[in-house]
KOLKE-765360 format. One record per residue (C-alpha): x, y, z; residue in one letter. Coordinates in steps of 0.25 Angstrom, whole numbers, padded with zeros to 4 digits, always signed. Each point is the difference from the previous one (the first is absolute). Example, Ala and Ser with C-alpha at 12.3 -4.5 7.8 and 13.67 -1.06 7.14 Angstrom:
<recs>
+0049-0018+0031A +0006+0014-0002S 
</recs>
This chain:
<recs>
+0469+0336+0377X +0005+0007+0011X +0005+0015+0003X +0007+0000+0012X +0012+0011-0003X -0006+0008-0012X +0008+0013-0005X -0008+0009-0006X +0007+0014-0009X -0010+0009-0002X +0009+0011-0004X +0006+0002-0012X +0008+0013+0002X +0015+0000+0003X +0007+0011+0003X +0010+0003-0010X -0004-0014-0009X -0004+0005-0012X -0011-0006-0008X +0008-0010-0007X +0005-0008+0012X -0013+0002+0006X -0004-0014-0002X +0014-0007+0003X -0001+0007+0013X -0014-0008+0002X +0007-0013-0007X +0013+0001+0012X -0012+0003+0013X -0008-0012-0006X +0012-0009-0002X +0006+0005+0014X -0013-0005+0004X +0000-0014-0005X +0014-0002+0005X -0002+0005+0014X -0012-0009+0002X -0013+0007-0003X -0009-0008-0006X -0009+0010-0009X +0004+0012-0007X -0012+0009-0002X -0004+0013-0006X -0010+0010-0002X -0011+0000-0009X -0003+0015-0002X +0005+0010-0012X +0003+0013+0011X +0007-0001+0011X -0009+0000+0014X -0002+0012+0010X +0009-0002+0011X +0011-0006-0007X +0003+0010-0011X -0008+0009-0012X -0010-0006-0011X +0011+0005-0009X +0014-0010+0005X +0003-0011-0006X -0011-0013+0000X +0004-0011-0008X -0012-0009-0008X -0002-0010+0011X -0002-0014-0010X +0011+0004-0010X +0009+0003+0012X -0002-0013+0004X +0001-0008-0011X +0013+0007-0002X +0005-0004+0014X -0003-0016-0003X +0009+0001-0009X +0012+0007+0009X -0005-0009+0012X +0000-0015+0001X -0007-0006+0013X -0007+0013+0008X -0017+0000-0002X -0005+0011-0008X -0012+0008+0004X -0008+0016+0000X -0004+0004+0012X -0010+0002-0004X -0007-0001-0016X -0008+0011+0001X -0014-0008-0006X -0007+0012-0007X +0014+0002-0008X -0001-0013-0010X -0011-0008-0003X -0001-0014+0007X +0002-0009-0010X +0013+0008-0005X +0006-0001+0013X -0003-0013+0002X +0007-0003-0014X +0011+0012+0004X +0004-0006+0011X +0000-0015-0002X +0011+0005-0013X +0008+0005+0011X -0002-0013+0007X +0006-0007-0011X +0011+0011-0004X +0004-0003+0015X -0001-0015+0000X -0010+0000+0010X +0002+0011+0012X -0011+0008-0005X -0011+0006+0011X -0011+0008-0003X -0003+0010+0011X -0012+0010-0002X -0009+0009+0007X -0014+0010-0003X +0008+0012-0003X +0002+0013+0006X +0011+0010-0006X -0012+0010-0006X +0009+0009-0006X +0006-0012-0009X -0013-0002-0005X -0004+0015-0003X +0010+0003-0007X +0002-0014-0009X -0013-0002-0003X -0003-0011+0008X -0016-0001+0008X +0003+0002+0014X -0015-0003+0005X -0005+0000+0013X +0007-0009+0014X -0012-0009-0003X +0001-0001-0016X +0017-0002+0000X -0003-0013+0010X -0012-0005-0009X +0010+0002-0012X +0011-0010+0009X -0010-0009+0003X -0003-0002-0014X +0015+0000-0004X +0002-0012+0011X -0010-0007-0006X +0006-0002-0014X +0015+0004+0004X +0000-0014+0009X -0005-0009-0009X +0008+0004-0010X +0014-0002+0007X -0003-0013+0004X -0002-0003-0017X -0016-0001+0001X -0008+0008-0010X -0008+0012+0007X -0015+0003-0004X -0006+0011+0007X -0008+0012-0002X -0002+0011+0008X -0002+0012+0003X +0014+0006-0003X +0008-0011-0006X -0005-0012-0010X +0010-0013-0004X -0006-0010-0011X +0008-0012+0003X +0012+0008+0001X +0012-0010-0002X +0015+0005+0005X +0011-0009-0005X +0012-0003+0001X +0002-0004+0014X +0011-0004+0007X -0005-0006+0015X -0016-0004+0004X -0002+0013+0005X +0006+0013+0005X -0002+0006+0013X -0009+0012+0004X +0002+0010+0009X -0008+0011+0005X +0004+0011+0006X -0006+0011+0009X -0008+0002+0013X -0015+0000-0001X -0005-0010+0009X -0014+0000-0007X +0004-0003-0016X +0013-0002-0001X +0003-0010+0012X -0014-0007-0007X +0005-0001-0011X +0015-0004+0003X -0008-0012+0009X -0005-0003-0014X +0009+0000-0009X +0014+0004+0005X +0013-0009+0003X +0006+0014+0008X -0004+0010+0005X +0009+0012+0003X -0007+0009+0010X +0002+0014-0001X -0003+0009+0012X +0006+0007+0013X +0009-0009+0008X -0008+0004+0013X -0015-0008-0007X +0008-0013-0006X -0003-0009+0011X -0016+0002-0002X +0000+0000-0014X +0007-0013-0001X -0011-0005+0011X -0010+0004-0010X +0007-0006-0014X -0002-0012+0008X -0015+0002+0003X -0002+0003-0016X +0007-0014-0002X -0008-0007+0011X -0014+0006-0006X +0003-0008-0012X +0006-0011+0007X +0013+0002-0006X +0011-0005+0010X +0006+0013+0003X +0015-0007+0000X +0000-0002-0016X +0000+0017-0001X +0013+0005+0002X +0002+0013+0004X +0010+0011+0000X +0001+0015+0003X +0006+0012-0008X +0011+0006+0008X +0006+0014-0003X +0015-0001+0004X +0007+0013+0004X +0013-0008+0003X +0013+0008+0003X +0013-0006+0000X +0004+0009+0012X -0008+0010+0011X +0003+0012-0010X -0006-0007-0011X -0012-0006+0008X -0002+0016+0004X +0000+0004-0015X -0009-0010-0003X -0010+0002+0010X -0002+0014-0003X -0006-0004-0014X -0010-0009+0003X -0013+0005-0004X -0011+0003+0013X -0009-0010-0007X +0009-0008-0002X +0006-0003+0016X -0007-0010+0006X +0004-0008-0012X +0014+0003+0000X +0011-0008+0007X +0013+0007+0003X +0012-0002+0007X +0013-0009-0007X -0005-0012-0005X +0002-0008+0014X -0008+0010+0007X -0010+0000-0012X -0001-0016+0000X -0001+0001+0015X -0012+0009-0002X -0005-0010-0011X +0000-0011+0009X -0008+0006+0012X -0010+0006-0008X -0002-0007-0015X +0005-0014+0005X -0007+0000+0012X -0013+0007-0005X -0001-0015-0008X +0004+0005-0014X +0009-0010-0008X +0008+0007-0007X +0008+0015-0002X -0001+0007-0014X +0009+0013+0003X +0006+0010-0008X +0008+0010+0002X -0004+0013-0007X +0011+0009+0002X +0015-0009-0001X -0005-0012-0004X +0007+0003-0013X +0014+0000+0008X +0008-0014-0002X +0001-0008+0012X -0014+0004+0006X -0007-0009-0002X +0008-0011+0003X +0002+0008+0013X -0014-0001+0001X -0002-0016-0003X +0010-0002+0008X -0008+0004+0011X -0014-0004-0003X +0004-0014-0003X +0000-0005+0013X -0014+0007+0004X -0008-0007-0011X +0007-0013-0003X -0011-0012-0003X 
</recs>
């Protein structure tokens, strides 16, 4: 399993798509995707939309039923969240959740997954929040029965937040379905990613990349864990104009926040910028998406088109 041009769509509002070709919108970016040469097609796993992107009350599509429903309208692009928020489902569920979605897909399922964060999400849908320190025991113990599970071993454990009896999960379609953290704490999540992950997608300001992959690879040598054998990739925002008016536009709407995450330019300049500072930091892989036109037919492949040759095997 491998990331190295994922396109995440992690807006679900179109101006002037109503609700009832919402989703073919998502089904055309996801397809365009497959056909232009990314390799995963990735959505949010939360139930508001995020500060910086828009208001809790847009549109936000159930992340596992969207993509089940995009295996079905997609043939060979890898499906993934970025990322399952773990205090949303129990273990076990999502274990046997998405290993169904491996198997409705015919094998391009991921499962990427993080602690939690979004607060709000939690308040106002009932969900225990907990402290920093409790959502990262609460993932540890998910980890622990989740990975057993999707390589078709029964999970036994008992802990404090989660227990599995010999919890089975069949059917499966492949010997096991890869994992994929996601996130930027160097002291529990890159731990934890050294432990059990495939992938991991680091999320953080482009300016400390470079020394967060430096210590992702002390997690893995502290375990002795070659550190060639976790992939990595980094979450990309792309402000990506088609001309110098548009670039303008668009870089008038990125969040404060959000700028020393954002990319922007037209998507040769973006890709230039990728190179120098994602590529050459020693990240693997891109996962962009493209917040404000993504939407618009002929983007993404716009997009692909120049991202290929920056992260080509």
């Amino acid at each position: 399993m491998s990331i190295r041009l994922g396109y995440q769509i992690p807006n679900f509002t179109y101006p002037g798509v109503p609700v009832e070709r919402l989703f073919d919108t998502v089904v055309a970016q996801a397809r365009e995707a497959e056909t232009a040469g990314f390799d995963t097609v990735l959505v949010m796993d939360h139930f508001y939309q995020l500060p910086g992107i828009g208001t809790p009350d847009q549109n936000m599509l159930e992340a596992y039923t969207t993509l089940g429903a995009l295996a079905s309208a997609t043939s060979t692009i890898q499906l993934s969240t970025l990322v399952t928020g773990n205090t949303y489902r129990n273990p076990a569920l999502l274990a046997k959740t998405v290993t169904t979605l491996d198997v409705v897909s015919k094998g391009r399922a991921i499962l990427g997954i993080g602690a939690g964060w979004f607060e709000r999400e939690h308040h106002d849908l009932g969900f225990e929040f907990g402290t920093f320190g409790q959502r990262f025991e609460r993932l540890e113990e998910a980890l622990t029965i989740i990975a057993p599970m999707l390589k078709g071993e029964p999970a036994s454990f008992e802990g404090k937040w989660y227990v599995a009896r010999g919890a089975m999960n069949n059917p499966r379609l492949r010997p096991s379905i890869p994992i994929m953290l996601g996130g930027s704490g160097e002291q529990k999540t890159f731990r934890l990613a050294a432990r059990f992950a495939d992938h991991m997608n680091i999320i953080c300001d482009v300016d400390d990349l470079a020394r967060k992959v430096g210590v992702l690879r002390e997690r893995c040598a502290e375990i002795d864990r070659d550190p060639a054998t976790l992939a990595t990739s980094y979450l990309v925002m792309g402000m990506v104009g088609e001309d110098e008016a548009e670039v303008k536009e668009l870089a008038a709407s990125i969040p404060e926040d959000r700028r020393n995450r954002a990319f922007l330019g037209t998507a040769e300049q973006v890709a230039e910028q990728l190179h120098e500072k994602v590529i050459g930091a020693g990240i693997d892989g891109i996962t962009i998406n493209l917040i404000r036109n993504g939407h618009r037919p002929g983007l993404v492949s716009q997009v692909a088109e120049a991202l290929k040759p920056i992260v080509k095997a």
